[in-house]
mmCIF file of the N, C-alpha and C atoms, coordinates in Angstrom:
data_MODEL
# 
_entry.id   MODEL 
# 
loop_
_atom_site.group_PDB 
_atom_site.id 
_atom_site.type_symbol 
_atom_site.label_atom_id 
_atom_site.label_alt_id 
_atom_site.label_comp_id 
_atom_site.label_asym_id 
_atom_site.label_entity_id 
_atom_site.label_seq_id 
_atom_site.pdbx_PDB_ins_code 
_atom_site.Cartn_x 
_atom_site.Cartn_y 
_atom_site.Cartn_z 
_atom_site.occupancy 
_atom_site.B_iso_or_equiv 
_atom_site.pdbx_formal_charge 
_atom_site.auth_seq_id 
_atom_site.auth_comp_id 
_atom_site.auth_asym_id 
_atom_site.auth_atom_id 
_atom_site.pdbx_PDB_model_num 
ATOM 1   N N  . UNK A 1 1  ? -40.654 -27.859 56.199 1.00 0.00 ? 1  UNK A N  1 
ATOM 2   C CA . UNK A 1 1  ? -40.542 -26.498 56.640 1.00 0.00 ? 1  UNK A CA 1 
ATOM 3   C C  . UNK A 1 1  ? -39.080 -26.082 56.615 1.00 0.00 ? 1  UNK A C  1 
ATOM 4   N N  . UNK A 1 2  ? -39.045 -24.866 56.232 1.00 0.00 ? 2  UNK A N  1 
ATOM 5   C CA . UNK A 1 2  ? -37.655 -24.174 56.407 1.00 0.00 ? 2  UNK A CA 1 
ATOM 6   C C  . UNK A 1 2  ? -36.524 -24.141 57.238 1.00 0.00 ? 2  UNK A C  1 
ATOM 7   N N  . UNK A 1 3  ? -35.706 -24.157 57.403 1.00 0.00 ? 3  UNK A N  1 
ATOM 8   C CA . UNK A 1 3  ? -35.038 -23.942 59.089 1.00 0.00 ? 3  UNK A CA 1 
ATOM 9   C C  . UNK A 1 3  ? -34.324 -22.321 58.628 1.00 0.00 ? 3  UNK A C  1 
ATOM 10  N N  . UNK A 1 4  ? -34.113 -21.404 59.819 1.00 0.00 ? 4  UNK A N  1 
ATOM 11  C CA . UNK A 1 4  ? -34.092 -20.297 59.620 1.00 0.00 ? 4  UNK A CA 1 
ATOM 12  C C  . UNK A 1 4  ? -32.379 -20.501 59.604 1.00 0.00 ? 4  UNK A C  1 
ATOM 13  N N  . UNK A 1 5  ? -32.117 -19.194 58.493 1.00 0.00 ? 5  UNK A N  1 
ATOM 14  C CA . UNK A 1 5  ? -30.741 -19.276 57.977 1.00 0.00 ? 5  UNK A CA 1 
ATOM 15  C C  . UNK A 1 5  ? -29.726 -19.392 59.283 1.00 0.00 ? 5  UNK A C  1 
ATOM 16  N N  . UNK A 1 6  ? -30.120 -18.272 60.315 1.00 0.00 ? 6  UNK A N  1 
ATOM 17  C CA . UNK A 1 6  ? -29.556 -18.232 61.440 1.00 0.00 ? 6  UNK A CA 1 
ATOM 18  C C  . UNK A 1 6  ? -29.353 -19.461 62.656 1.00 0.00 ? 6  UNK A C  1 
ATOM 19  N N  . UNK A 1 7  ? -30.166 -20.294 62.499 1.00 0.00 ? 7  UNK A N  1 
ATOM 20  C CA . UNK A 1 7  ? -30.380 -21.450 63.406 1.00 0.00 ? 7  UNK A CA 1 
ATOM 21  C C  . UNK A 1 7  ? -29.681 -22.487 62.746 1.00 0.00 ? 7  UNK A C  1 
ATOM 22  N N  . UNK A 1 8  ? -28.617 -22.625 64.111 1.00 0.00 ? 8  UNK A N  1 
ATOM 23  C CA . UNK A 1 8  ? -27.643 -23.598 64.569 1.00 0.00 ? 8  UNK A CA 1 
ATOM 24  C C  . UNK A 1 8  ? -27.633 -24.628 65.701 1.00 0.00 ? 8  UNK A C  1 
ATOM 25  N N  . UNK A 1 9  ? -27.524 -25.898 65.603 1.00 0.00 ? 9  UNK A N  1 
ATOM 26  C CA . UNK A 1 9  ? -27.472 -26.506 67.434 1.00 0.00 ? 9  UNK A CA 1 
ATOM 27  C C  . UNK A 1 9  ? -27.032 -25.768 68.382 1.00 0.00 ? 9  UNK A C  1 
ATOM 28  N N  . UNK A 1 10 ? -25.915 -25.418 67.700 1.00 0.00 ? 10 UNK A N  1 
ATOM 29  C CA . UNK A 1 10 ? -24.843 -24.439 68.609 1.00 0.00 ? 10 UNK A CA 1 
ATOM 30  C C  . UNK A 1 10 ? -25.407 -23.235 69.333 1.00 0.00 ? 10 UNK A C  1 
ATOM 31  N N  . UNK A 1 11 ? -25.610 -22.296 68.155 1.00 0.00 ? 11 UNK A N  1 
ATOM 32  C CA . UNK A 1 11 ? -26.125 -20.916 68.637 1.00 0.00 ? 11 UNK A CA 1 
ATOM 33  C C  . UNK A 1 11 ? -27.827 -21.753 69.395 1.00 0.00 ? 11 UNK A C  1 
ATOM 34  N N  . UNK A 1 12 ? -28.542 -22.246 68.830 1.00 0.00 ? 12 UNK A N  1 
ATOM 35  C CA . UNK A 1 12 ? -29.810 -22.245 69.969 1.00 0.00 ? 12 UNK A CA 1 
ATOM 36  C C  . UNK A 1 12 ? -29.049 -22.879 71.737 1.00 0.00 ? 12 UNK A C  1 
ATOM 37  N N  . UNK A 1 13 ? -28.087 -24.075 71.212 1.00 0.00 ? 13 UNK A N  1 
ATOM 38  C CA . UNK A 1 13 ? -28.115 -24.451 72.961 1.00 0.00 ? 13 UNK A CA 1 
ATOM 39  C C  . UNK A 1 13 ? -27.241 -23.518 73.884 1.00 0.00 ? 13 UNK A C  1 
ATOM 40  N N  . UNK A 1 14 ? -26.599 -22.522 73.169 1.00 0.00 ? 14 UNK A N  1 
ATOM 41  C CA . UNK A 1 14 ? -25.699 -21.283 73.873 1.00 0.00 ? 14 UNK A CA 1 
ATOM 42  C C  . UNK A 1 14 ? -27.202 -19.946 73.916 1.00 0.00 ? 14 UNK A C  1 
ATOM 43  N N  . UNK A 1 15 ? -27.800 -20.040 73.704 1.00 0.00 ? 15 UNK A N  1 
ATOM 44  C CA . UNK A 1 15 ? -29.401 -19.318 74.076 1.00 0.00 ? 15 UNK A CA 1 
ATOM 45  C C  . UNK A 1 15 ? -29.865 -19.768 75.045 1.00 0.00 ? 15 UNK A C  1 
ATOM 46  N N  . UNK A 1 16 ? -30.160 -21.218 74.611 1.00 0.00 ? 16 UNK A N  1 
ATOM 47  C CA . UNK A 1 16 ? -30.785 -21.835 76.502 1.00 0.00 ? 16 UNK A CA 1 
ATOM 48  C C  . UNK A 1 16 ? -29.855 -21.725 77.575 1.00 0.00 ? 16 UNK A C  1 
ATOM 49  N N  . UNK A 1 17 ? -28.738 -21.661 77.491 1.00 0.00 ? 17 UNK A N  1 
ATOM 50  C CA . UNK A 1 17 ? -27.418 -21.652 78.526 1.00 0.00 ? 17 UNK A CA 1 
ATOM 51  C C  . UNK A 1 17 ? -27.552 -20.298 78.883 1.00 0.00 ? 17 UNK A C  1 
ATOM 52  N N  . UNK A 1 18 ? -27.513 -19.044 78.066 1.00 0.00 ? 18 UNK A N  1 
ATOM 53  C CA . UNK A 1 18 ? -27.135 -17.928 78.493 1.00 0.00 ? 18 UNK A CA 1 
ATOM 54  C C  . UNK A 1 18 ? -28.960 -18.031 79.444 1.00 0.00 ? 18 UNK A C  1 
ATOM 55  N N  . UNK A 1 19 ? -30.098 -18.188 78.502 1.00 0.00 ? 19 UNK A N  1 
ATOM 56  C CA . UNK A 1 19 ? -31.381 -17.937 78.824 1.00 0.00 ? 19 UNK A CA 1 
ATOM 57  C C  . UNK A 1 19 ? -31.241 -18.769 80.806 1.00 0.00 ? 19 UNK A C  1 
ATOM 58  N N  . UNK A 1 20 ? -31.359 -19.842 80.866 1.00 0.00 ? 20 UNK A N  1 
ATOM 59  C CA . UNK A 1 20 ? -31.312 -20.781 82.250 1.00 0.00 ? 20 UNK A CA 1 
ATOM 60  C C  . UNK A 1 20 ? -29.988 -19.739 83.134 1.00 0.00 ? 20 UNK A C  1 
ATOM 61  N N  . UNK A 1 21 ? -29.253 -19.584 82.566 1.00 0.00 ? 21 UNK A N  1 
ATOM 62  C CA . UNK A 1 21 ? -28.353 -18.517 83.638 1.00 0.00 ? 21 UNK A CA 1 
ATOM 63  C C  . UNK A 1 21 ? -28.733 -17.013 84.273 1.00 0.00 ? 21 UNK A C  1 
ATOM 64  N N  . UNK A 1 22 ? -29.142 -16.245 83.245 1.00 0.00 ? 22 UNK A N  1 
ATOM 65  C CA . UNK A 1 22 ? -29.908 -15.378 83.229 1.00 0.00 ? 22 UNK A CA 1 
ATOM 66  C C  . UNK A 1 22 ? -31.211 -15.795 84.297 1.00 0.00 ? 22 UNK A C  1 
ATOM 67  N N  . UNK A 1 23 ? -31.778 -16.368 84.176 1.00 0.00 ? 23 UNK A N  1 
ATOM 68  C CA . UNK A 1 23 ? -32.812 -17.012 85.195 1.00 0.00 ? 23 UNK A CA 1 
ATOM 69  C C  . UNK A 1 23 ? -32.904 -17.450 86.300 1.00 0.00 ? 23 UNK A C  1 
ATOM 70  N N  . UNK A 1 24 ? -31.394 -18.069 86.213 1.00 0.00 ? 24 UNK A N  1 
ATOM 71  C CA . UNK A 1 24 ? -31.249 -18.466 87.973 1.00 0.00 ? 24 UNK A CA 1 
ATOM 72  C C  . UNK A 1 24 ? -30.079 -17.434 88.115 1.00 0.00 ? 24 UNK A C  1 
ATOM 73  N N  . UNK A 1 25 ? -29.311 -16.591 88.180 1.00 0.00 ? 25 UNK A N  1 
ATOM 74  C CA . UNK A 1 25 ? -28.719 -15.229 88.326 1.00 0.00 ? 25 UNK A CA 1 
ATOM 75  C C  . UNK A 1 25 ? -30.108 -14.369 88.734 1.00 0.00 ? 25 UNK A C  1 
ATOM 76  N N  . UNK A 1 26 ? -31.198 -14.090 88.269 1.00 0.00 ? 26 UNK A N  1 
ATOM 77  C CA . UNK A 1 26 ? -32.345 -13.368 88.800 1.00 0.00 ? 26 UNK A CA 1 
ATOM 78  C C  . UNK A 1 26 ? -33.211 -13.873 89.772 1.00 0.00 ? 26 UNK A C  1 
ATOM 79  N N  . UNK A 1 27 ? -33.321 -15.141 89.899 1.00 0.00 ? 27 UNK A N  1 
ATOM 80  C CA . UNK A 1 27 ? -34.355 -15.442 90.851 1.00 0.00 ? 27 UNK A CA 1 
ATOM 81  C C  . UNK A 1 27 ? -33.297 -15.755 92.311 1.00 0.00 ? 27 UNK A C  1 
ATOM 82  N N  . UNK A 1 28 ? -31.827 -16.168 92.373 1.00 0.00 ? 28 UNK A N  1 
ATOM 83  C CA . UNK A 1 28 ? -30.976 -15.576 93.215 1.00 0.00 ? 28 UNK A CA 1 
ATOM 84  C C  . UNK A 1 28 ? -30.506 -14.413 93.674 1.00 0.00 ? 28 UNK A C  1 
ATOM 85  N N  . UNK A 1 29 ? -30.491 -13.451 92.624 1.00 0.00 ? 29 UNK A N  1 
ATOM 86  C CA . UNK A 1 29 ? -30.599 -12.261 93.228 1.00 0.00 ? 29 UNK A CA 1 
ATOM 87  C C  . UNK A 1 29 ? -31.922 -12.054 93.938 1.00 0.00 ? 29 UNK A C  1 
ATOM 88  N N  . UNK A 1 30 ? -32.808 -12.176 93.365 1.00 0.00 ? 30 UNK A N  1 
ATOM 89  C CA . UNK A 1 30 ? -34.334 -11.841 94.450 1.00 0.00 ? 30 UNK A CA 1 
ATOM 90  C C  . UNK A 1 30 ? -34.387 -12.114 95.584 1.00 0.00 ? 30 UNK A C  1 
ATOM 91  N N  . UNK A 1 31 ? -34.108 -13.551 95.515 1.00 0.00 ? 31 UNK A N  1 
ATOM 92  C CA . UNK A 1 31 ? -33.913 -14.013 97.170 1.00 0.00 ? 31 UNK A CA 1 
ATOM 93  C C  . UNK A 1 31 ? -33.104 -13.369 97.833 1.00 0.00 ? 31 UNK A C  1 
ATOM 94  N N  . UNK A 1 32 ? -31.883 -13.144 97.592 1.00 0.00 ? 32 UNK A N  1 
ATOM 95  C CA . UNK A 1 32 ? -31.231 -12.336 98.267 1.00 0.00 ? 32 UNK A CA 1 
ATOM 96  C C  . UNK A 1 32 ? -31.553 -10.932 98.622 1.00 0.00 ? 32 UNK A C  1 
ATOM 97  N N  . UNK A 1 33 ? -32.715 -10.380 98.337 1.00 0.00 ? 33 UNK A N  1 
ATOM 98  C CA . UNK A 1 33 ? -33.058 -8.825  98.303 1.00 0.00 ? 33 UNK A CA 1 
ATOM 99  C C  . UNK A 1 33 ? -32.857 -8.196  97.466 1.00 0.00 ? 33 UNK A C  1 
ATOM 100 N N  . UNK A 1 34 ? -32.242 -8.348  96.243 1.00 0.00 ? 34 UNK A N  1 
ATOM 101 C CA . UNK A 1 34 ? -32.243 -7.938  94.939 1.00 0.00 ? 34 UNK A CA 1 
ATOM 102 C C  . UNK A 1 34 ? -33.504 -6.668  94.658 1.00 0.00 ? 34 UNK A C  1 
ATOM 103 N N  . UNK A 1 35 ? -33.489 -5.471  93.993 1.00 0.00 ? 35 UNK A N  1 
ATOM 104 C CA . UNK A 1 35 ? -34.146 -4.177  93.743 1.00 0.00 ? 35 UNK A CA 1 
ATOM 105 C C  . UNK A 1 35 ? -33.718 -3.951  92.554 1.00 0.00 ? 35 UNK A C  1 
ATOM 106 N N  . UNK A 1 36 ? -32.683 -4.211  92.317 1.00 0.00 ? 36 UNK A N  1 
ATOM 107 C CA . UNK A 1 36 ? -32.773 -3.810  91.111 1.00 0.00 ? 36 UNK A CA 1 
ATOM 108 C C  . UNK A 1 36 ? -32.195 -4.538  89.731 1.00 0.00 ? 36 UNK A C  1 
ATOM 109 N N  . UNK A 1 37 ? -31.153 -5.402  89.899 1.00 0.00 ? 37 UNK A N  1 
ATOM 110 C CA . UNK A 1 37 ? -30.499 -6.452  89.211 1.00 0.00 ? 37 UNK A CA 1 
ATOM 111 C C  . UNK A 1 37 ? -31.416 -7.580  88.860 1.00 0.00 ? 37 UNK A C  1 
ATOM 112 N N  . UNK A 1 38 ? -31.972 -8.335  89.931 1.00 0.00 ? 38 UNK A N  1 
ATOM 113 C CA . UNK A 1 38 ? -33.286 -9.051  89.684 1.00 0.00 ? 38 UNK A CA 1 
ATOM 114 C C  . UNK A 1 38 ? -34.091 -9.010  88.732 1.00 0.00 ? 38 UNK A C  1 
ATOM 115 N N  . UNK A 1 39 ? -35.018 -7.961  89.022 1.00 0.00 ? 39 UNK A N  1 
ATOM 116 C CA . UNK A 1 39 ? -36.350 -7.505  87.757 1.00 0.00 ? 39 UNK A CA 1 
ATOM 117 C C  . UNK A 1 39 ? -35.544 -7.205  86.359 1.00 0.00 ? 39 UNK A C  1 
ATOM 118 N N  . UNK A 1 40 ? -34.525 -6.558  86.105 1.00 0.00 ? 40 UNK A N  1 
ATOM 119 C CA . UNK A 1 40 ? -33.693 -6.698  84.719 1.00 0.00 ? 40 UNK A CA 1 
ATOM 120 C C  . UNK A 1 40 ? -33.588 -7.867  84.148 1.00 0.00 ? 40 UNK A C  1 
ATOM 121 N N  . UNK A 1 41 ? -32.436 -8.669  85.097 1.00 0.00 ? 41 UNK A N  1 
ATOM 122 C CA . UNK A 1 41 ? -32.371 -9.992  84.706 1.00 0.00 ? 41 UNK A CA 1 
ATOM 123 C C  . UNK A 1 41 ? -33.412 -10.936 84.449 1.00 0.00 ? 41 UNK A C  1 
ATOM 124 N N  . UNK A 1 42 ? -34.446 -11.149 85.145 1.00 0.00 ? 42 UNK A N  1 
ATOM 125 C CA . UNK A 1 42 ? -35.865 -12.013 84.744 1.00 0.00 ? 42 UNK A CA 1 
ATOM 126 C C  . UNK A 1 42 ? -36.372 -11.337 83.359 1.00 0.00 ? 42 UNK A C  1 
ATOM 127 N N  . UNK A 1 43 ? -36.797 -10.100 83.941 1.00 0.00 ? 43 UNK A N  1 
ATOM 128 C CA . UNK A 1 43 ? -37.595 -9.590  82.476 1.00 0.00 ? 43 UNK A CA 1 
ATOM 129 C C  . UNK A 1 43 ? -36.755 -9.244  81.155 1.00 0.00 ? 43 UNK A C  1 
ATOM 130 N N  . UNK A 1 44 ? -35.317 -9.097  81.444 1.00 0.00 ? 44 UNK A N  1 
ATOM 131 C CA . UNK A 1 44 ? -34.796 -9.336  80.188 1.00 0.00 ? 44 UNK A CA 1 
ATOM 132 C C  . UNK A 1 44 ? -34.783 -10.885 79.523 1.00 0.00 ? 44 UNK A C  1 
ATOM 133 N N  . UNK A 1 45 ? -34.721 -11.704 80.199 1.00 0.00 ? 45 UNK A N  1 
ATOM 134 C CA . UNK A 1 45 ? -34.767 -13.039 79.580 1.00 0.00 ? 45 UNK A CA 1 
ATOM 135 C C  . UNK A 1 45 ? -36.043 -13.984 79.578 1.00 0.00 ? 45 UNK A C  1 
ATOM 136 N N  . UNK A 1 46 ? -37.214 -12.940 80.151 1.00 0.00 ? 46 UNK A N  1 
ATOM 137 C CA . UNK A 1 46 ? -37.901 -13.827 79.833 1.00 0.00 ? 46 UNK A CA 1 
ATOM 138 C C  . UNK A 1 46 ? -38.696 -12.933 78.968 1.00 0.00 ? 46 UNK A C  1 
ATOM 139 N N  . UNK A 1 47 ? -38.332 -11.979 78.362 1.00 0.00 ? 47 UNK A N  1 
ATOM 140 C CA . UNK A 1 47 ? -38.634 -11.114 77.088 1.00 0.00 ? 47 UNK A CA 1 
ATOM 141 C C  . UNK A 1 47 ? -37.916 -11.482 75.838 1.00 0.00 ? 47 UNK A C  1 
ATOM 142 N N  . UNK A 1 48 ? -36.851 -11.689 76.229 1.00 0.00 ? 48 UNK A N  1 
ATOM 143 C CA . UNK A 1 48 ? -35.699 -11.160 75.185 1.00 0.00 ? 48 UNK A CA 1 
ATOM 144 C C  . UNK A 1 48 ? -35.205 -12.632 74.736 1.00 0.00 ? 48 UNK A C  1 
ATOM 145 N N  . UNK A 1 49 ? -34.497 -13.503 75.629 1.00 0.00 ? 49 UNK A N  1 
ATOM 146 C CA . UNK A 1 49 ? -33.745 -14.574 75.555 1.00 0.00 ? 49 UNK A CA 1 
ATOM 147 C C  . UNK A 1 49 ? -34.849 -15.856 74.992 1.00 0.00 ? 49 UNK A C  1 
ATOM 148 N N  . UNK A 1 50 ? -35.940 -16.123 75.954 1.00 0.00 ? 50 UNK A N  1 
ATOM 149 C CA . UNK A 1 50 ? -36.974 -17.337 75.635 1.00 0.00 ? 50 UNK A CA 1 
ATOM 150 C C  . UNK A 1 50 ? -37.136 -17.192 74.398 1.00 0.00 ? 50 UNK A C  1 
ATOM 151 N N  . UNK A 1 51 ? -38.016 -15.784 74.363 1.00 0.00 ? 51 UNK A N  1 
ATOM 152 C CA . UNK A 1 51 ? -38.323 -16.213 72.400 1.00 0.00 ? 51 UNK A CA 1 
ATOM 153 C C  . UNK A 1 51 ? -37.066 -16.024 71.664 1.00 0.00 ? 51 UNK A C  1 
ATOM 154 N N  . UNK A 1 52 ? -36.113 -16.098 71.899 1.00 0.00 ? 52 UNK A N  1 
ATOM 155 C CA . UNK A 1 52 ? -35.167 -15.609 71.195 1.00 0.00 ? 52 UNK A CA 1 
ATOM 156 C C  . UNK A 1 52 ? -34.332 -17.661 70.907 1.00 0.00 ? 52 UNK A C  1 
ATOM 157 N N  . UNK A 1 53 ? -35.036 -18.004 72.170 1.00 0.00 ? 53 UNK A N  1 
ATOM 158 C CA . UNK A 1 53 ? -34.015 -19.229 72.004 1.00 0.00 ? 53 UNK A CA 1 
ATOM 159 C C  . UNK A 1 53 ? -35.037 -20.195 71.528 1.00 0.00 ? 53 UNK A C  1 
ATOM 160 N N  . UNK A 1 54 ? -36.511 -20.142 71.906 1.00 0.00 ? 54 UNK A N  1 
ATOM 161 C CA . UNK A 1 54 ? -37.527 -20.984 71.255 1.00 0.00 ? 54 UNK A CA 1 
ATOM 162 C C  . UNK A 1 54 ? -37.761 -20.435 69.648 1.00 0.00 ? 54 UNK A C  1 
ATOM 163 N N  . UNK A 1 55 ? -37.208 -19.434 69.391 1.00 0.00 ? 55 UNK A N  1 
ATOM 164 C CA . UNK A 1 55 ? -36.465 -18.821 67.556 1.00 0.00 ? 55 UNK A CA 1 
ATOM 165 C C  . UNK A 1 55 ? -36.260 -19.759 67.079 1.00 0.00 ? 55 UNK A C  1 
ATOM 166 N N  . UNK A 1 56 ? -34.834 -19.754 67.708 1.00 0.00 ? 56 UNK A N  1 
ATOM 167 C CA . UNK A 1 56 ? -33.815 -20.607 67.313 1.00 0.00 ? 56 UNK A CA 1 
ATOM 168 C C  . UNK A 1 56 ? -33.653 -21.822 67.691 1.00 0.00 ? 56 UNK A C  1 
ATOM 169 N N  . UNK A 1 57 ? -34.336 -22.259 68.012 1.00 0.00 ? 57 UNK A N  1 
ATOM 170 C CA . UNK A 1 57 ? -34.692 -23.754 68.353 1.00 0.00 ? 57 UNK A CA 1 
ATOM 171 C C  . UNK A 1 57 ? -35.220 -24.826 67.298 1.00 0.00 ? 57 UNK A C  1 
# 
């Protein structure tokens, strides 16, 4: 199978890094009472970042 032109060790494990930060940055904000920073941060990365890093993986 192919590997996609774009996929690098590099660029995928700087995806899971930004993706796992992004993740615990949101589920810390929540706890803390988070309204509005929270729900961005989760649902942007677990929209945007996961498939983006299981892509490039």
């Amino acid at each position: 199978m192919r590997k996609h032109v774009l996929a690098s060790p590099r660029r995928a494990r700087a995806l899971r890094v930004i993706t796992l930060g992004l993740l615990l940055l949101g589920y810390l904000d929540l706890v803390r009472g988070g309204l509005t920073a929270a729900p961005l941060l989760l649902v942007s990365s677990y929209l945007l970042f996961v498939p983006l890093a299981i892509l490039f993986d």
